[in-house]
C-alpha positions as semicolon CSV with decimal commas, in nm:
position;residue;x (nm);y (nm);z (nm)
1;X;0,656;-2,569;-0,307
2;X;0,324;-2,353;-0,174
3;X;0,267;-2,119;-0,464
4;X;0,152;-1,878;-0,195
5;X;0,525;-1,768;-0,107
6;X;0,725;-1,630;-0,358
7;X;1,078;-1,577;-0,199
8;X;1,215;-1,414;-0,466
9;X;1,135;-1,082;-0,277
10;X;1,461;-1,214;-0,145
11;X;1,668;-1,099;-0,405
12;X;1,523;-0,748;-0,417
13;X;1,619;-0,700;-0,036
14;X;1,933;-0,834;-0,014
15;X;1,993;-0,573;-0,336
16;X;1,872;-0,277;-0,114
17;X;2,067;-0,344;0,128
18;X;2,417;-0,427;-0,121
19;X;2,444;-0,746;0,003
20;X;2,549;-1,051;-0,229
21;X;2,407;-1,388;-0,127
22;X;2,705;-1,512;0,039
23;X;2,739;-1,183;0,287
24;X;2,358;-1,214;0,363
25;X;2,443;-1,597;0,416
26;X;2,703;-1,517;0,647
27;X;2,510;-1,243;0,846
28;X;2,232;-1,524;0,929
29;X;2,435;-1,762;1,007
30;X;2,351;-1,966;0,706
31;X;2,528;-2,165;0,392
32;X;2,545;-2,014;0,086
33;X;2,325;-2,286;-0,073
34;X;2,045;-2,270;0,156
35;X;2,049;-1,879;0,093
36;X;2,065;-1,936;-0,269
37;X;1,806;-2,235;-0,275
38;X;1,523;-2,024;-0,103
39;X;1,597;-1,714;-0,311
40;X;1,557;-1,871;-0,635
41;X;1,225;-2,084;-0,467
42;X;1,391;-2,418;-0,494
43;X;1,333;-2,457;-0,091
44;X;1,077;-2,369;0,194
45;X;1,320;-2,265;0,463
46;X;1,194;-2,340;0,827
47;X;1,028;-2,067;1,073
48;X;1,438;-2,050;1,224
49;X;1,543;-2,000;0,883
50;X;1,350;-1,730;0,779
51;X;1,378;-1,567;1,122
52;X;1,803;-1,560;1,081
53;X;1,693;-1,433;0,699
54;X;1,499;-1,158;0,857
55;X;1,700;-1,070;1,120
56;X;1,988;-1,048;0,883
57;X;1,811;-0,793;0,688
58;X;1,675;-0,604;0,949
59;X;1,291;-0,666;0,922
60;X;1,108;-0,914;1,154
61;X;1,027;-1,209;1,064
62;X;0,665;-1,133;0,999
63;X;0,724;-0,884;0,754
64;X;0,941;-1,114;0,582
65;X;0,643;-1,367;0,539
66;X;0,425;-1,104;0,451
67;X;0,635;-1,001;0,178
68;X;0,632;-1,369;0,066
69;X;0,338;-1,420;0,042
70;X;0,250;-1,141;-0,181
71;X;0,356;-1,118;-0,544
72;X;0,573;-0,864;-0,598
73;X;0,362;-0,788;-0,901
74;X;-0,004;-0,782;-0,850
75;X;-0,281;-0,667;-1,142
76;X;-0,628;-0,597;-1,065
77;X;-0,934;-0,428;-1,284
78;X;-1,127;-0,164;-1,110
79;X;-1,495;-0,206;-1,073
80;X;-1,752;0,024;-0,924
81;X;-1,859;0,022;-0,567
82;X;-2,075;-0,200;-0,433
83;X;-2,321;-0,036;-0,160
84;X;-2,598;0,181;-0,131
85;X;-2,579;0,523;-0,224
86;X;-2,679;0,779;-0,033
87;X;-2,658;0,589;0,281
88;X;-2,457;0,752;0,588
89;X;-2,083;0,729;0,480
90;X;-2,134;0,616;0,102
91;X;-2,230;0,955;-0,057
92;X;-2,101;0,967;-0,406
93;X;-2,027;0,604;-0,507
94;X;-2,098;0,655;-0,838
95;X;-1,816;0,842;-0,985
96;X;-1,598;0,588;-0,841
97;X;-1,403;0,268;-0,892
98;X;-1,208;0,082;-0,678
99;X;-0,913;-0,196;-0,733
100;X;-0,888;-0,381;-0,396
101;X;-0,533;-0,531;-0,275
102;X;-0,548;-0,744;0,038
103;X;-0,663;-0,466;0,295
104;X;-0,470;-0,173;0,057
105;X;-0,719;0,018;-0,181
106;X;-0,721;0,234;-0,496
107;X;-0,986;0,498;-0,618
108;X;-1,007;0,665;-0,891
109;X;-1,311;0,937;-0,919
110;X;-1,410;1,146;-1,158
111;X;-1,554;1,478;-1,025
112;X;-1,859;1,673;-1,114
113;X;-1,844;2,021;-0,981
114;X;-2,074;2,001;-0,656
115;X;-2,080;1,643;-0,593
116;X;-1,919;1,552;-0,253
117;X;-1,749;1,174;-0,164
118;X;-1,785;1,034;0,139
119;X;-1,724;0,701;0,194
120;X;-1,627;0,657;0,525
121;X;-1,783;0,311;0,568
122;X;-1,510;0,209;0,340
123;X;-1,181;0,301;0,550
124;X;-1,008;0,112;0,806
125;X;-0,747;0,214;1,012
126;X;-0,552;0,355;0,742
127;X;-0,350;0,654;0,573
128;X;-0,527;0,824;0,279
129;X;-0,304;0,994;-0,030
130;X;-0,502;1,172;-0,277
131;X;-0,384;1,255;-0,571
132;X;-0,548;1,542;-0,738
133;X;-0,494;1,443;-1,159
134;X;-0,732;1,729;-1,313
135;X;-1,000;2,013;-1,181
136;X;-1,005;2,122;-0,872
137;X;-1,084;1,954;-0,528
138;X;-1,213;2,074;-0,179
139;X;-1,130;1,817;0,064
140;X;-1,228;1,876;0,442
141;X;-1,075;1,646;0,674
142;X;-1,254;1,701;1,017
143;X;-1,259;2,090;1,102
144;X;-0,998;2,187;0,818
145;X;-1,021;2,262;0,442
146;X;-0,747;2,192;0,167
147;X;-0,802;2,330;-0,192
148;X;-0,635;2,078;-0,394
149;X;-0,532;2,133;-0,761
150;X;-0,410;1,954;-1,032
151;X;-0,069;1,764;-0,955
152;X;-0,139;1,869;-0,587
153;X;-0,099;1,568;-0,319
154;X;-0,187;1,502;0,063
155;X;-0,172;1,231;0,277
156;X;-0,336;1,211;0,629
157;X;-0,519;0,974;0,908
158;X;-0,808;0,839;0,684
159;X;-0,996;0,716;0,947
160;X;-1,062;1,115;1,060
161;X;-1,449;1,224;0,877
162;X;-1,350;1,395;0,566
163;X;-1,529;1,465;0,215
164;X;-1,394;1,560;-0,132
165;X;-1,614;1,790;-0,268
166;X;-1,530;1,910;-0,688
167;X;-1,527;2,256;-0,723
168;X;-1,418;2,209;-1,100
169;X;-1,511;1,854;-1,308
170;X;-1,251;1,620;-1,315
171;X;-1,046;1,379;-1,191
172;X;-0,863;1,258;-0,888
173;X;-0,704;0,941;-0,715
174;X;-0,723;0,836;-0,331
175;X;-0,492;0,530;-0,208
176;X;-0,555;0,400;0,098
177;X;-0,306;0,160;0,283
178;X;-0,307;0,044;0,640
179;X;-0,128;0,208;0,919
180;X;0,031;-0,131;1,029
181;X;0,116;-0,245;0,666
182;X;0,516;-0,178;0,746
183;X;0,585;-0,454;0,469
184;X;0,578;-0,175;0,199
185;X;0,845;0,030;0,392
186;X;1,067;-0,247;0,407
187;X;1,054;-0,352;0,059
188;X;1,091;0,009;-0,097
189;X;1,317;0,083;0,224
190;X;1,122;0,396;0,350
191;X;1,241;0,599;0,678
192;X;1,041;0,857;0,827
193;X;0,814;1,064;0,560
194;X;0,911;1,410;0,494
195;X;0,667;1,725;0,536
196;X;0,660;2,009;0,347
């Protein structure tokens, strides 16, 4: 078997959705066994296999694979940023590090009072939650300012111009993950964010 799937993500859907494996057999149209088999990574099931799968579960079939073909666990070290300082969109790459995860990435910076981040030439067409950990933060995303403190959070269009900017030392952490990367909502079974 391709060590690049891991179907066990299987399992952890069927769960969410309080299925056993012989309803979720049933639903696609499938044998228990086959089910069972490709759960526990003892088969590759066809493309029409993992379509009646997906279907049955309510994702399309391409989320399906991309939840395959990630592990369900993933550990990576952080490392500083590679590119030039100072340059247009990479001001204040050295207070951070990054852990990288397909096209999904994690900051973590550590502030000094005065010292702006911008590092647009880093985002994609993505959605940006900061977490604010210690200190204070200014954050300006296009026209509009948000004092951040610690334990505060926000979450907007990352690919608007924006800057963090510490107004007192310390610490904060930005995720960003793609706009189009609807495998995470159908693994942790997310419906529509709420707003405060």
């Amino acid at each position: 078997m391709n060590s690049h799937y891991d179907f066990r993500v299987l399992r952890v859907l069927r769960k969410r959705r309080g299925l056993t494996l012989q309803q979720l057999a049933e639903l696609a149209g499938l044998t228990y066994p086959t089910v069972e088999m490709i759960e526990t990574n003892k088969t590759m099931p066809s493309l029409k296999t993992l379509d009646a799968i997906a279907g049955a579960l309510g994702i399309s079939a391409s989320n399906f694979l991309s939840l395959v073909e990630r592990r369900l666990v993933q550990r990576r070290r952080s490392c500083p940023i590679e590119g030039e300082a100072g340059s247009a969109g990479l001001e204040g790459l050295e207070c951070c590090r990054a852990a990288v995860y397909d096209k999904a990435k994690l900051f973590r910076v550590r502030a000094q009072i005065g010292a702006p981040v911008h590092v647009m030439k880093l985002h994609e067409d993505i959605h940006e939650f900061c977490y604010v950990l210690s200190g204070v933060v200014e954050l300006r995303v296009a026209d509009r300012k948000f004092r951040l403190e610690a334990d505060d959070t926000i979450l907007f269009d990352g690919v608007l111009d924006h800057t963090y900017t510490a107004v007192e030392e310390g610490e904060y952490v930005t995720v960003h993950i793609p706009k189009n990367f609807k495998v995470f909502e159908a693994l942790l079974g997310i419906g529509a964010a709420n707003d405060e």
